[in-house]
LOLUMPA-412096 format. One record per residue: residue number from 1; residue in one letter; x, z, y of N, C-alpha, C, O in turn. Coordinates in steps of 0.1 Angstrom, whole numbers, plus 2048, in hexadecimal, padded with zeros to 3 digits. Example, Ala and Ser with C-alpha at 12.3 -4.5 7.8 and 13.67 -1.06 7.14 Angstrom:
BEGIN
+------+------+------+------+------+-------+-------+-------+------+------+------+------+------+------+
| resi | resn | n_c1 | n_c3 | n_c2 | ca_c1 | ca_c3 | ca_c2 | c_c1 | c_c3 | c_c2 | o_c1 | o_c3 | o_c2 |
+------+------+------+------+------+-------+-------+-------+------+------+------+------+------+------+
|    1 |    a |  884 |  84E |  7C7 |   87B |   84E |   7D3 |  884 |  84E |  7DF |  88E |  855 |  7DF |
|    2 |    s |  880 |  847 |  7EA |   889 |   847 |   7F5 |  881 |  84F |  800 |  886 |  850 |  80B |
+------+------+------+------+------+-------+-------+-------+------+------+------+------+------+------+
This chain:
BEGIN
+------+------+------+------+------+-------+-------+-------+------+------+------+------+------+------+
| resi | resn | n_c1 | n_c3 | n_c2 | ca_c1 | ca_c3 | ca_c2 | c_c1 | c_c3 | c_c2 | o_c1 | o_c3 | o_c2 |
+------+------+------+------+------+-------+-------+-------+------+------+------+------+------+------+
|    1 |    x |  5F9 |  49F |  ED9 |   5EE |   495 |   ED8 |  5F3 |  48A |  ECF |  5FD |  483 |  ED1 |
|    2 |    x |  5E9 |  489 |  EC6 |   5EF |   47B |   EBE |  5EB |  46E |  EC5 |  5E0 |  46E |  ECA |
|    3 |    x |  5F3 |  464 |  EC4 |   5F6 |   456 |   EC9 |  5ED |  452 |  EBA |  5F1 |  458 |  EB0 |
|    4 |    x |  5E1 |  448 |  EB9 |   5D8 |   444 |   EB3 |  5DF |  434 |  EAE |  5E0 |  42F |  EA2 |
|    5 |    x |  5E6 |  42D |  EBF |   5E6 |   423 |   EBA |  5F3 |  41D |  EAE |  5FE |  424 |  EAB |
|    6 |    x |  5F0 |  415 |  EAB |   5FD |   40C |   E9E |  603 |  406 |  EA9 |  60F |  407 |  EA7 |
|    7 |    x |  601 |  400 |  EB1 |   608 |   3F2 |   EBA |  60E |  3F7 |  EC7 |  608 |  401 |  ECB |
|    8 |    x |  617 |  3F4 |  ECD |   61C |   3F9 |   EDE |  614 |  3EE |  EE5 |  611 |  3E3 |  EE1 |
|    9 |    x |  612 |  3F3 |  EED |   609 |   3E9 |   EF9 |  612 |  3E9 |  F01 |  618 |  3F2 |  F08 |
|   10 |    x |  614 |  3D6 |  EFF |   61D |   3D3 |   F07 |  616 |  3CC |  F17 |  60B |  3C5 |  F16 |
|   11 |    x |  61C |  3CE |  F24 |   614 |   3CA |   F30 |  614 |  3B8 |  F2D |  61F |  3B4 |  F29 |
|   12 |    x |  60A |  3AE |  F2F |   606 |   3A4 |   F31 |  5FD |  39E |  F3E |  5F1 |  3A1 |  F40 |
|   13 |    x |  602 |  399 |  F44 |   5FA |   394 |   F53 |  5F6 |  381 |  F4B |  5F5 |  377 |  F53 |
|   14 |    x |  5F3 |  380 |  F3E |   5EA |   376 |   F3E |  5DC |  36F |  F46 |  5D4 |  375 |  F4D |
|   15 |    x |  5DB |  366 |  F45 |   5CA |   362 |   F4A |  5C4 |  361 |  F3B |  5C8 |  35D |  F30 |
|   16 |    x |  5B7 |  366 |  F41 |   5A8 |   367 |   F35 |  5A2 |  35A |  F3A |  5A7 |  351 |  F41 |
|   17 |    x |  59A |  35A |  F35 |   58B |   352 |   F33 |  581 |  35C |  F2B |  587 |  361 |  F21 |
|   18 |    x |  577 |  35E |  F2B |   570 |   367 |   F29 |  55D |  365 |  F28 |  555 |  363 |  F31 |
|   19 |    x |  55A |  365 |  F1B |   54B |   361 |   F1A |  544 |  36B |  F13 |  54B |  36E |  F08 |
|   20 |    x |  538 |  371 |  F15 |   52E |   37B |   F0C |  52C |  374 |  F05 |  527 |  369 |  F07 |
|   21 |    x |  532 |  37A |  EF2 |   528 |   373 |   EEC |  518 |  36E |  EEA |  514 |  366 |  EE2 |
|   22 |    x |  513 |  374 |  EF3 |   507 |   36D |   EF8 |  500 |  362 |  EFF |  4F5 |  35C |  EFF |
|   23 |    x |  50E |  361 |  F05 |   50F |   35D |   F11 |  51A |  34E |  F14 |  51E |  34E |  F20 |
|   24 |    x |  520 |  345 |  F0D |   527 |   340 |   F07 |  52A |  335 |  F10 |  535 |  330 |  F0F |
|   25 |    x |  520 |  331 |  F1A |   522 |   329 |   F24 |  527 |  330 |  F33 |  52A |  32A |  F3D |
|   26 |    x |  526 |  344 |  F2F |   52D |   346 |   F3B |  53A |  348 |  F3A |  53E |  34D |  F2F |
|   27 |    x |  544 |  342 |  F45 |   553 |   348 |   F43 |  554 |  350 |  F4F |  550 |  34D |  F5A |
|   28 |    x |  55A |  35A |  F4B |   565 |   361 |   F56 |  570 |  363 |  F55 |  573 |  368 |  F4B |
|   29 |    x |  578 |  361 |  F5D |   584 |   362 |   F60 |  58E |  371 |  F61 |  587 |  37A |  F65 |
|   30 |    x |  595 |  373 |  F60 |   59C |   37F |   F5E |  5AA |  382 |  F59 |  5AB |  37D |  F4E |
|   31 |    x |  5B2 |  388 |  F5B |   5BF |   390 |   F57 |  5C3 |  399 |  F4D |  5BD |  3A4 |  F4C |
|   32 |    x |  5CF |  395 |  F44 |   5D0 |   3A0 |   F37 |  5D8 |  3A8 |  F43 |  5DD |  3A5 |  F4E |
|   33 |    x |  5D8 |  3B2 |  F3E |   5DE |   3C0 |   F41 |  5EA |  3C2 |  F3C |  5F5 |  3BF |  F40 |
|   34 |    x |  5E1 |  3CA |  F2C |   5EE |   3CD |   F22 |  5EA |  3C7 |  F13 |  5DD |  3C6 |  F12 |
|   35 |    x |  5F0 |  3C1 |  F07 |   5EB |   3BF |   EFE |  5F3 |  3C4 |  EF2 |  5FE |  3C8 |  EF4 |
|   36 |    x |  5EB |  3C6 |  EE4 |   5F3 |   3C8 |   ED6 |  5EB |  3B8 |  ECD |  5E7 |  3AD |  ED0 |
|   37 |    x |  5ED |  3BE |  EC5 |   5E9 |   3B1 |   EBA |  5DC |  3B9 |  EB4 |  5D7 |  3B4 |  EAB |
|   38 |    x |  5D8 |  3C4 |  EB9 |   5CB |   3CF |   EB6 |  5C1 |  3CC |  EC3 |  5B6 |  3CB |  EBF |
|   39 |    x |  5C3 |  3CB |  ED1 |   5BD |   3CC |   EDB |  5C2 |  3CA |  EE8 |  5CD |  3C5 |  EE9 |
|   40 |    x |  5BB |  3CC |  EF3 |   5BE |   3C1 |   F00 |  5B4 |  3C8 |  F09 |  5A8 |  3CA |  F08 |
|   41 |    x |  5BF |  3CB |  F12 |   5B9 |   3D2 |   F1C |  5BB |  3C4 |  F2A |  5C5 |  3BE |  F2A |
|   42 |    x |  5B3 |  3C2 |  F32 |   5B0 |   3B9 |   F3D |  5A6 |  3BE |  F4A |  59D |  3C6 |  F4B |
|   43 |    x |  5AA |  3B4 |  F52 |   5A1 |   3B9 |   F5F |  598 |  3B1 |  F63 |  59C |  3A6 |  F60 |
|   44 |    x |  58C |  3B0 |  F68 |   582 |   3A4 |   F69 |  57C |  3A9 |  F75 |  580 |  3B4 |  F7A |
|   45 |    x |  571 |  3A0 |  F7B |   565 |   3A8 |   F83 |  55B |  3AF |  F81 |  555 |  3B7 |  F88 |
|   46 |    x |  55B |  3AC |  F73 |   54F |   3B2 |   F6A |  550 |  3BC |  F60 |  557 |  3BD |  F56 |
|   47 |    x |  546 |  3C5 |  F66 |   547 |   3D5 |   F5F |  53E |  3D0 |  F4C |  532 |  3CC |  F4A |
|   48 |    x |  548 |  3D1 |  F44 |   544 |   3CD |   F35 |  53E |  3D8 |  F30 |  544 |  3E3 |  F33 |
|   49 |    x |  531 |  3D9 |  F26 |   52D |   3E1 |   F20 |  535 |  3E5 |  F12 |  539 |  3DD |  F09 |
|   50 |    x |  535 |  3F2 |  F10 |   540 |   3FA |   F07 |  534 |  3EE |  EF6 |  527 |  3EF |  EF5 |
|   51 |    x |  53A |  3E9 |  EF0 |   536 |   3E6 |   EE3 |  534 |  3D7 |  EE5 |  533 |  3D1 |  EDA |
|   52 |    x |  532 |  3D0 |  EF4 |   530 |   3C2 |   EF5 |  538 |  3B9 |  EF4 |  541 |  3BA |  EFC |
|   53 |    x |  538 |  3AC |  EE9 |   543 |   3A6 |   EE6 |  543 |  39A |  EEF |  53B |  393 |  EF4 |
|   54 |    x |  555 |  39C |  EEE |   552 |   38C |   EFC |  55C |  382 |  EEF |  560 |  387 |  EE4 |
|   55 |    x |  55D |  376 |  EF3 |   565 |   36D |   EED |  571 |  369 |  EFA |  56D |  366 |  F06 |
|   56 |    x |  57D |  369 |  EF6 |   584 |   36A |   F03 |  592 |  360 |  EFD |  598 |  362 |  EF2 |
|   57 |    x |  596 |  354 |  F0A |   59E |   34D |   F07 |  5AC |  353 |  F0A |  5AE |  357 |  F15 |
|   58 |    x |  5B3 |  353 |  F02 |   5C0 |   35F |   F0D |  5CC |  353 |  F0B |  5D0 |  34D |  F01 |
|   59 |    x |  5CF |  352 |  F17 |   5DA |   347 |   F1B |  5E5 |  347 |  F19 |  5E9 |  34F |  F21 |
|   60 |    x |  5EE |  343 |  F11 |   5FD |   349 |   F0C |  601 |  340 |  F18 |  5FC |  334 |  F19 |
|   61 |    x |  60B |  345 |  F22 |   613 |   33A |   F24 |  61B |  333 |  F1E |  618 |  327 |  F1D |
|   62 |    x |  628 |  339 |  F19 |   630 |   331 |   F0F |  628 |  328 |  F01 |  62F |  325 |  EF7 |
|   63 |    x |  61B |  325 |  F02 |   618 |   31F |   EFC |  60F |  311 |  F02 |  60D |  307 |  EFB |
|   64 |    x |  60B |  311 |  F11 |   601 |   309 |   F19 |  5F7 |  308 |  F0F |  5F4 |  2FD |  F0A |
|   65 |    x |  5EE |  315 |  F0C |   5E6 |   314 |   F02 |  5DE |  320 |  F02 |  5E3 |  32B |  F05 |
|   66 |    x |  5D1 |  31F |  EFD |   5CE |   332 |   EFC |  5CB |  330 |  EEF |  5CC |  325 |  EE8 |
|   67 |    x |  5C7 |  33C |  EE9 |   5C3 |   342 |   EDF |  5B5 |  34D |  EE0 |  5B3 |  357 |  EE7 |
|   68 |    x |  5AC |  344 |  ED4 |   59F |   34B |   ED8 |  59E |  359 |  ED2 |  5A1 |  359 |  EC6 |
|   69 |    x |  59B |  364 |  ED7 |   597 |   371 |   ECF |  58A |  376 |  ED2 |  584 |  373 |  EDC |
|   70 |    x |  582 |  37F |  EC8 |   578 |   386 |   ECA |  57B |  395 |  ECE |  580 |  39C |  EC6 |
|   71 |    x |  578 |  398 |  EDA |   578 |   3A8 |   ED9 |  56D |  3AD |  EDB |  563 |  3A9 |  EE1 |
|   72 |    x |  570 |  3B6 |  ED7 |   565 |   3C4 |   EDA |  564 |  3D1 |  EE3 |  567 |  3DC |  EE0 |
|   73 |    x |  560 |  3CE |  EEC |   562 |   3DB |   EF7 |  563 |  3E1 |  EF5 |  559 |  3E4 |  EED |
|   74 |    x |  570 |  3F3 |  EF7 |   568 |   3FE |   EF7 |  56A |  405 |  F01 |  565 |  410 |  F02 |
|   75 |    x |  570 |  400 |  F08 |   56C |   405 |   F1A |  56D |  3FF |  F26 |  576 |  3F6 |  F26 |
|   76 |    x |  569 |  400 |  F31 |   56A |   3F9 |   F3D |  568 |  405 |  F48 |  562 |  410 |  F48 |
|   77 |    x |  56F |  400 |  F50 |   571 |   409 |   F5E |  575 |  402 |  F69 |  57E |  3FB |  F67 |
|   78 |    x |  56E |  403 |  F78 |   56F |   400 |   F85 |  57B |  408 |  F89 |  57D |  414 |  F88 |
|   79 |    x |  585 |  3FA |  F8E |   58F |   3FE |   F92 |  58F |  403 |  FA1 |  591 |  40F |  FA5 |
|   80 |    x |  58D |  3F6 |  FAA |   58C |   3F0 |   FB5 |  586 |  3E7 |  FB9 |  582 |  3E0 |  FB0 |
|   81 |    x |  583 |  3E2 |  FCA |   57F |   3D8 |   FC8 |  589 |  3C8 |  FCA |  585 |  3BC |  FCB |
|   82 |    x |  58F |  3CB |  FCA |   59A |   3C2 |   FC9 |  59D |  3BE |  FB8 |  59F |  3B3 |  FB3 |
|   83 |    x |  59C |  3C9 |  FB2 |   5A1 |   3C4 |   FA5 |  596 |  3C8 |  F99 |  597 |  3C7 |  F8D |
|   84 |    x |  58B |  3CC |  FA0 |   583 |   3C6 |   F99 |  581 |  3D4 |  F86 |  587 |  3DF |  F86 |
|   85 |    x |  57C |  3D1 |  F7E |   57D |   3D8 |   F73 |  58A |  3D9 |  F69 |  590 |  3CF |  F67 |
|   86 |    x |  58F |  3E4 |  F62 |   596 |   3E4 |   F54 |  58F |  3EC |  F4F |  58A |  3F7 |  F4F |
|   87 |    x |  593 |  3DB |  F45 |   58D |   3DF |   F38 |  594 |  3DF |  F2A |  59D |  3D6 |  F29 |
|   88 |    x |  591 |  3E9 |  F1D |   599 |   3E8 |   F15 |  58E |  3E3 |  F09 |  583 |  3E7 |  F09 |
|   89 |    x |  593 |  3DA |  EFE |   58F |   3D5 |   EF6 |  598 |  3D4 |  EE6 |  5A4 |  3D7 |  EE6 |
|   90 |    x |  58F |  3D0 |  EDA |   58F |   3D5 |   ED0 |  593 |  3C4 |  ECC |  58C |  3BB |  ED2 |
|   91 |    x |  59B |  3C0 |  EC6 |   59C |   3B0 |   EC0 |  593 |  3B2 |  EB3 |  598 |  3B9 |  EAA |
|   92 |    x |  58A |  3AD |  EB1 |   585 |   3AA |   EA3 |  587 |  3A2 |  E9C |  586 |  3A3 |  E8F |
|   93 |    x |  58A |  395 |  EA4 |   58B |   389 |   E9D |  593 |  382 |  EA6 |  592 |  384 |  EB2 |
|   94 |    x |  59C |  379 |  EA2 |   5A6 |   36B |   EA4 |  5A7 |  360 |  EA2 |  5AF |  35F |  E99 |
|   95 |    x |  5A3 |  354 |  EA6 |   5A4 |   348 |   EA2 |  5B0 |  343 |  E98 |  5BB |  340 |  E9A |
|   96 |    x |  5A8 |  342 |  E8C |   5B0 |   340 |   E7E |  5C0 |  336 |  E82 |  5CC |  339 |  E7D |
|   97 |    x |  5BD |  32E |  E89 |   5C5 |   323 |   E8B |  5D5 |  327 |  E95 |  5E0 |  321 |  E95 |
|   98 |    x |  5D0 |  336 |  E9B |   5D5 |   335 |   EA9 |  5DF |  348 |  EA6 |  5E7 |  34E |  EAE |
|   99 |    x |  5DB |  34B |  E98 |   5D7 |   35A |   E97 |  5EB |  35F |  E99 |  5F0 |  369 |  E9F |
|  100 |    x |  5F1 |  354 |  E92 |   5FE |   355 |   E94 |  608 |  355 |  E9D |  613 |  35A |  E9F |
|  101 |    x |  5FE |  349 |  EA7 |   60A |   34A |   EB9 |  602 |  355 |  EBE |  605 |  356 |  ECA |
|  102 |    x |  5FC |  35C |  EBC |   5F5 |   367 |   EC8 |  5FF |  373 |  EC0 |  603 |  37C |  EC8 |
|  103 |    x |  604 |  373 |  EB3 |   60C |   37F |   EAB |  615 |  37A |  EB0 |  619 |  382 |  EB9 |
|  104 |    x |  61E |  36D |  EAE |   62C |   36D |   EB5 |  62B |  374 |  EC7 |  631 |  37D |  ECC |
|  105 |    x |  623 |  36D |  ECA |   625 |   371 |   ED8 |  626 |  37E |  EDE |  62C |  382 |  EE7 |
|  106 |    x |  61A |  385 |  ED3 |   61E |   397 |   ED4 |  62F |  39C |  ED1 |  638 |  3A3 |  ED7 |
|  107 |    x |  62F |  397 |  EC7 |   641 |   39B |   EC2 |  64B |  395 |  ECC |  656 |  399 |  ED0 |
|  108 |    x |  645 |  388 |  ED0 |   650 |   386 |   EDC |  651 |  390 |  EE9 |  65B |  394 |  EEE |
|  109 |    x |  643 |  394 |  EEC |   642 |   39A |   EF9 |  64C |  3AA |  EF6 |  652 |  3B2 |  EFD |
|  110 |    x |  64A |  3A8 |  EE7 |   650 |   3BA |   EE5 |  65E |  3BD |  EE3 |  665 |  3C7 |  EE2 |
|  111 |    x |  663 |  3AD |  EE0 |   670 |   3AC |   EDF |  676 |  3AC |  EEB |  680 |  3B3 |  EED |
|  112 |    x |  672 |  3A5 |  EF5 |   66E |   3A6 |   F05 |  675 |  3B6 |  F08 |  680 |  3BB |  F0B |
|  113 |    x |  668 |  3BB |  F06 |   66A |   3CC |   F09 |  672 |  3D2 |  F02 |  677 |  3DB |  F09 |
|  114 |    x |  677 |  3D2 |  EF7 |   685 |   3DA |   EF0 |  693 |  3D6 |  EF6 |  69C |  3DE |  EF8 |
|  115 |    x |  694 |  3C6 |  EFA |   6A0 |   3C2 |   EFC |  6A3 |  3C0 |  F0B |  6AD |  3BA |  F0D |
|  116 |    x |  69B |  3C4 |  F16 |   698 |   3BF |   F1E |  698 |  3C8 |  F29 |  694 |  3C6 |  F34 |
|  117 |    x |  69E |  3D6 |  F24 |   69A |   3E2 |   F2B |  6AA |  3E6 |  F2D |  6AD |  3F0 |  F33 |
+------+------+------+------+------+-------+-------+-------+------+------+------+------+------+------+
């Protein structure tokens, strides 16, 4: 079976913030999972439609700061009811300003996992 992705998905228990682009005055709240510098898988209460874009603040700790990204759904699934949906998403876009601490932070988390094992 070929492996598709370029990036290792490294595990991340960040906090979201989370709004439909439509919808820009709703937030929800929610948990990264796993992330690359390609996509972001997280858990929320809400079952996301496969192609609907959310705008989502993703909170670095080591920075007391988030970074805004656009993703793109391409799937969601009911976990539990405790935990609610995961969901996996497509990054389209990165806040120009921010695009480089969300890249260090990937390479940190991965340096994390090579040296750390």
């Amino acid at each position: 079976m070929d492996n598709k992705r370029r990036f290792l998905r490294l595990e991340a228990k960040d906090f979201l913030e989370m709004s439909p682009l439509k919808e820009l005055d709703r937030q929800i709240k929610g948990r990264s999972f796993n992330v690359t510098p390609m996509g972001i898988c997280f858990s929320s209460n809400i079952c996301w439609e496969k192609g609907q874009v959310l705008l989502i603040d993703y909170f670095i700790p080591e920075e007391l700061d988030s970074v805004k990204l656009k993703v793109a759904i391409v799937w969601s699934e009911f976990v539990d009811e405790n935990n609610g949906y995961l969901t996996g998403g497509e990054i389209i876009d990165i806040d120009k300003e921010k695009e480089t601490c969300f890249i260090n932070y990937y390479f940190q988390k991965l340096k994390e996992y090579f040296f750390n094992r």
